[in-house]
C-alpha positions as CSV (number, residue, x, y, z in Angstrom):
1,X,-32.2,-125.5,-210.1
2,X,-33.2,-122.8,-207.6
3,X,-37.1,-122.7,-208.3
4,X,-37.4,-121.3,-205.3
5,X,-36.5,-117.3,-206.6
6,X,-38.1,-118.3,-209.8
7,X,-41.4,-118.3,-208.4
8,X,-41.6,-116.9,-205.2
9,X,-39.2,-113.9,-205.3
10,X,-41.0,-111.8,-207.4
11,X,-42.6,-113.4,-210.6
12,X,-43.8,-109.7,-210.6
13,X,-41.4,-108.5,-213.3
14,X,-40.1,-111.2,-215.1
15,X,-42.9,-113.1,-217.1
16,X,-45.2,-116.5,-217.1
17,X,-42.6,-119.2,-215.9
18,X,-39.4,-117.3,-214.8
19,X,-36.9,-115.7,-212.8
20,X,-37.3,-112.9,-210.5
21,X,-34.2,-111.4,-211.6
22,X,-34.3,-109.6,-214.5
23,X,-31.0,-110.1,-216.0
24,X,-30.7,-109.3,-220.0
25,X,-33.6,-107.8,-221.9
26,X,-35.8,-110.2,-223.1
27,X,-39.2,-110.2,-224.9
28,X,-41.4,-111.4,-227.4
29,X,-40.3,-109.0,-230.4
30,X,-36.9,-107.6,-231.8
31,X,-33.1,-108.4,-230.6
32,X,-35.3,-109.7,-227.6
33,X,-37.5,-112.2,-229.1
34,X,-37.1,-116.2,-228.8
35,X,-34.7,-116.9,-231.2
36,X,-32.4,-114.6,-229.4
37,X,-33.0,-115.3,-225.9
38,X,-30.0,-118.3,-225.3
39,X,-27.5,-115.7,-226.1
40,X,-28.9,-112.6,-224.2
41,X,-27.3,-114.0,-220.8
42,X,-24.9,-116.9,-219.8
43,X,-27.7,-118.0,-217.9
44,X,-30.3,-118.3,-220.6
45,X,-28.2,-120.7,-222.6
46,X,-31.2,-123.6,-221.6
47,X,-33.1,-121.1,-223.9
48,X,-31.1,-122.7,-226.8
49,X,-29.1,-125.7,-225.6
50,X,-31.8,-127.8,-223.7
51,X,-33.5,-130.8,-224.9
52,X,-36.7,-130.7,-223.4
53,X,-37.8,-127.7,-223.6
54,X,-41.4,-126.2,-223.7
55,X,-44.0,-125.5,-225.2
56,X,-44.1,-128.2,-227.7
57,X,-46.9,-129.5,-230.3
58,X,-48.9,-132.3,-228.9
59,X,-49.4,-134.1,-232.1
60,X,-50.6,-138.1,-231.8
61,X,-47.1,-139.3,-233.5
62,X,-45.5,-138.4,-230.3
63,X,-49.0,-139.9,-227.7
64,X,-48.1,-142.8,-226.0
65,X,-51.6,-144.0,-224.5
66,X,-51.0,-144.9,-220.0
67,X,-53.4,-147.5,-218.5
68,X,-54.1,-145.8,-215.2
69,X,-52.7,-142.2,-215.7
70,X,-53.5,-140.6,-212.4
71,X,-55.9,-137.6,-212.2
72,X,-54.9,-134.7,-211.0
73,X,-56.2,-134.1,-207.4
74,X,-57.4,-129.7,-207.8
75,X,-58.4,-128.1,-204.1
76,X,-58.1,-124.6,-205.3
77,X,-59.5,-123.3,-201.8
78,X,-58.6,-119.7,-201.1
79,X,-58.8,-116.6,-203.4
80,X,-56.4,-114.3,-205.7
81,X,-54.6,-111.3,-203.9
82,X,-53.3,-109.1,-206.7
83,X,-52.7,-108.7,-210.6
84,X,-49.6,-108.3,-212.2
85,X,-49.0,-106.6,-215.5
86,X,-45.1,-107.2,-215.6
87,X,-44.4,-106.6,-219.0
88,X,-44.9,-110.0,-220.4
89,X,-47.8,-111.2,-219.1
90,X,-50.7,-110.6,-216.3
91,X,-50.6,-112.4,-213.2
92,X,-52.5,-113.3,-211.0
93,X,-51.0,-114.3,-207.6
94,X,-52.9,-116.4,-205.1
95,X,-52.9,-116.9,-201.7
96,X,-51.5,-120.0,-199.6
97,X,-53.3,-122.9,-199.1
98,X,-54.5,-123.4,-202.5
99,X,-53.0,-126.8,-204.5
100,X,-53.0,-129.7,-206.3
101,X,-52.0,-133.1,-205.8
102,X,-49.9,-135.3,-208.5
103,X,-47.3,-138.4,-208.0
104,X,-48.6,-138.4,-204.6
105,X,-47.1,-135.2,-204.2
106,X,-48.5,-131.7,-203.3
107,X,-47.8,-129.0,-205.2
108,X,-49.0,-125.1,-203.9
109,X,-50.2,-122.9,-206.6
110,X,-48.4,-120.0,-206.7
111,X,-50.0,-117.9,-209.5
112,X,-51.8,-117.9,-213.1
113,X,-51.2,-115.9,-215.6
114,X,-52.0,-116.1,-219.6
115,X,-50.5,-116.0,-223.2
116,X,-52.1,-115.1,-226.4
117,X,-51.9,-116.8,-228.3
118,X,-51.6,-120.2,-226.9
119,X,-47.9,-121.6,-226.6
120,X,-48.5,-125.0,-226.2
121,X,-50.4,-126.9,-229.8
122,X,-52.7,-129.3,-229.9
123,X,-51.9,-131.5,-233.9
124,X,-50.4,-128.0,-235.1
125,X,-53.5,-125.8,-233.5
126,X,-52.9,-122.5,-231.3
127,X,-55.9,-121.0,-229.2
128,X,-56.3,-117.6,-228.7
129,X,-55.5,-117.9,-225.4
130,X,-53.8,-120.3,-222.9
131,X,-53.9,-119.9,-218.9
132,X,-50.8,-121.3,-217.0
133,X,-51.5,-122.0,-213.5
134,X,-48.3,-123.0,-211.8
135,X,-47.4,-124.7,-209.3
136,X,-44.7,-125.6,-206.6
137,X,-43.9,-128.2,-204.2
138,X,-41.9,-127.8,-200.9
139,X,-39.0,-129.2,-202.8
140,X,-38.8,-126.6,-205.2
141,X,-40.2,-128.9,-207.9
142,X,-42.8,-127.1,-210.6
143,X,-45.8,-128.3,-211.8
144,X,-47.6,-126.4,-214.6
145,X,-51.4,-126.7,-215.6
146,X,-52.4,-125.2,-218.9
147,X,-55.6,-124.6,-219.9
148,X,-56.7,-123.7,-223.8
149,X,-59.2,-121.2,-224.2
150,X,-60.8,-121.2,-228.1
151,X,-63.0,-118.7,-229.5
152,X,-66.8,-119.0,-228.3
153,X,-68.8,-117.5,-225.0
154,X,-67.4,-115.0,-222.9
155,X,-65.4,-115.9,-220.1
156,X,-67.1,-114.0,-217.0
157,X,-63.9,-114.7,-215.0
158,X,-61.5,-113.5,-217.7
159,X,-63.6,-110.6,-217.6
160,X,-63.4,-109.6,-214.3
161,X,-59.7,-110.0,-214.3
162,X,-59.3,-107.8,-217.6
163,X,-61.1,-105.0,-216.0
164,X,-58.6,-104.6,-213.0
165,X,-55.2,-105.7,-215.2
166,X,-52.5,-102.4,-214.9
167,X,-52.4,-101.1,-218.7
168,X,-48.7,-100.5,-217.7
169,X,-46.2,-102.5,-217.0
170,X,-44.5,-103.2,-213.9
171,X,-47.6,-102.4,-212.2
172,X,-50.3,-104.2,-209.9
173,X,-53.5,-104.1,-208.1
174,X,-54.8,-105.9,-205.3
175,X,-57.6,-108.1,-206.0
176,X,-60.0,-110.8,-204.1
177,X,-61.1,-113.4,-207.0
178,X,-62.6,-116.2,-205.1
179,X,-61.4,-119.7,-205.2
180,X,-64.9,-119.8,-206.8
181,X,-64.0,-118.3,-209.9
182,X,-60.5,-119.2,-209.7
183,X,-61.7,-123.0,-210.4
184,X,-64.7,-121.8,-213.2
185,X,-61.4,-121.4,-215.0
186,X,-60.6,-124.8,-215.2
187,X,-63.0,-127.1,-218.1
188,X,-65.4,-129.7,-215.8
189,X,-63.2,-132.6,-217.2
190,X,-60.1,-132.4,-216.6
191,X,-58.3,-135.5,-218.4
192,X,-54.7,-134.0,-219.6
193,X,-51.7,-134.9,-221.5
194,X,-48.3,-134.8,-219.9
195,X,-44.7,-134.4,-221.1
196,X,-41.7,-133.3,-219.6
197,X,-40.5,-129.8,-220.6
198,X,-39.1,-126.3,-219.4
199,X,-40.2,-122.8,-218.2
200,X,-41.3,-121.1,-221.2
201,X,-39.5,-118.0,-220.7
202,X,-35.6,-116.9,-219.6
203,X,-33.7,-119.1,-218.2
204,X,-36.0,-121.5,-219.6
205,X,-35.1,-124.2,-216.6
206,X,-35.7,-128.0,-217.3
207,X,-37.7,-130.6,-215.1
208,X,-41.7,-128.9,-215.1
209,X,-44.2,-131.2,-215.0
210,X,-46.4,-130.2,-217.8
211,X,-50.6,-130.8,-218.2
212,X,-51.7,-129.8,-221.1
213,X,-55.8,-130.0,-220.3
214,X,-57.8,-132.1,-222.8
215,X,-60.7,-129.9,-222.5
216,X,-60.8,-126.6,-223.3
217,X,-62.6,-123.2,-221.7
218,X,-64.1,-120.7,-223.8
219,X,-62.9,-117.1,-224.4
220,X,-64.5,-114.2,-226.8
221,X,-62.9,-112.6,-229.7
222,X,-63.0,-109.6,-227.9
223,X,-61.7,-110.5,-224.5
224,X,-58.2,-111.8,-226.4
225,X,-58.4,-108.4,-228.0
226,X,-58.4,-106.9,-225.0
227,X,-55.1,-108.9,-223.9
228,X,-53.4,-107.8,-226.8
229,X,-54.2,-104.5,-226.5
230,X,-52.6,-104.5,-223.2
231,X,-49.3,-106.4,-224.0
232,X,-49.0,-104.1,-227.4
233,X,-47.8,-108.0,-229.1
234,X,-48.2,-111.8,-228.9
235,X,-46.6,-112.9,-225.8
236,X,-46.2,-116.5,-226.7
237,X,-42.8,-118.6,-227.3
238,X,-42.8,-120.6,-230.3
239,X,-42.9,-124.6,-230.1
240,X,-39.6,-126.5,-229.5
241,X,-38.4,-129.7,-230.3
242,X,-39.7,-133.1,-229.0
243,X,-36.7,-134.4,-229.2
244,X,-36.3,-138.1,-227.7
245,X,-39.6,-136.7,-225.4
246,X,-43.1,-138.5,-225.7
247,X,-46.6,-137.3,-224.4
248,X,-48.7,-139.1,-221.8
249,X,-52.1,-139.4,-222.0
């Protein structure tokens, strides 16, 4: 799987997880939506014919309980360069240097970027929102972080990235968040479940490395708003089968 031009070039116009190339038109509503995507492109037929796909509901039928499960290592050290509105989501791309350490491997994050609302479940429960922060190792392998967000406080980094998103898509703005801010993102603990899965949009690729943060940040009503406003829909792909897959925790 060539990760490689999935992530680095140009996430700009494709969406959270996917290809630079923009093959078939894909989305989130009409002839476009999820149900369709395996048969917009010969190259999306993951979209329907994989088996461990993503996102999924993390339910405690499918929790298999790990003595030892490693914690993720975070050195988020250097600071956002731009933001993306590219049609599906907003991005926000970082600069080198930044990573995080798994399977004693290092993996270099690439960008973040958010869906409303949250793809991923928790025992049958979306969030309003859901950050995915992913990254990639030198082998082209992808490792994906995803943080819930559920209705409370403001988030004051959200915030400042709302105020500089494009309103249209395709477009994008350069922008210094610190690594500061970048890691106020993250909850203070960061225990996680794992599973096996996919990216979450076209051409839905197999083989991410997915932690699904146990502890969630805090978003208002009105800062999800906001999001909406600016995508014009939900931008989130429904659940997929567990199949023969179990969760890690």
């Amino acid at each position: 799987m060539k990760f490689n031009n999935i992530l680095i070039s140009s996430c700009l116009l494709a969406g959270s997880l996917h290809a630079g190339v923009h093959h078939s038109h894909w989305g989130y509503t009409g002839d476009g939506d999820p149900t369709h995507w395996g048969d917009l492109d010969p190259k999306y037929v993951e979209c329907k014919l994989g088996g461990s796909q993503s996102p999924v509901n993390i339910k405690k039928e499918i929790i298999v309980e790990t003595k030892g499960l490693a914690p993720i290592n975070f050195h988020y050290t250097t600071a956002a360069s731009e933001v993306i509105n590219n049609g599906h989501s907003v991005q926000v791309n970082i600069e080198p240097g930044s990573f995080i350490v798994i399977d004693k491997k290092e993996f270099e994050l690439k960008q973040f970027h958010f869906h409303t609302p949250s793809e991923n479940q928790i025992n049958g429960k979306n969030f309003p929102l859901e950050a995915h922060f992913v990254h990639q190792a030198k082998d082209g392998a992808l490792a994906v972080v995803a943080v819930m967000f559920e209705d409370g406080k403001e988030s004051a980094v959200v915030n400042k990235i709302w105020k500089k998103m494009p309103k249209e898509a395709g477009k994008k703005v350069q922008y210094k968040l610190s690594a500061k801010m970048i890691n106020r993102l993250l909850p203070k603990k960061r225990a996680y479940y794992r599973f096996d899965g996919s990216l979450t949009t076209p051409p839905c690729s197999e083989g991410v490395r997915w932690f699904v943060l146990k502890d969630y940040s805090t978003v208002s009503k009105e800062e999800v708003k906001k999001f909406l406003h600016t995508m014009h829909h939900p931008n989130n792909r429904p659940v997929q089968s567990i199949n023969a897959r179990k969760v890690l925790q």
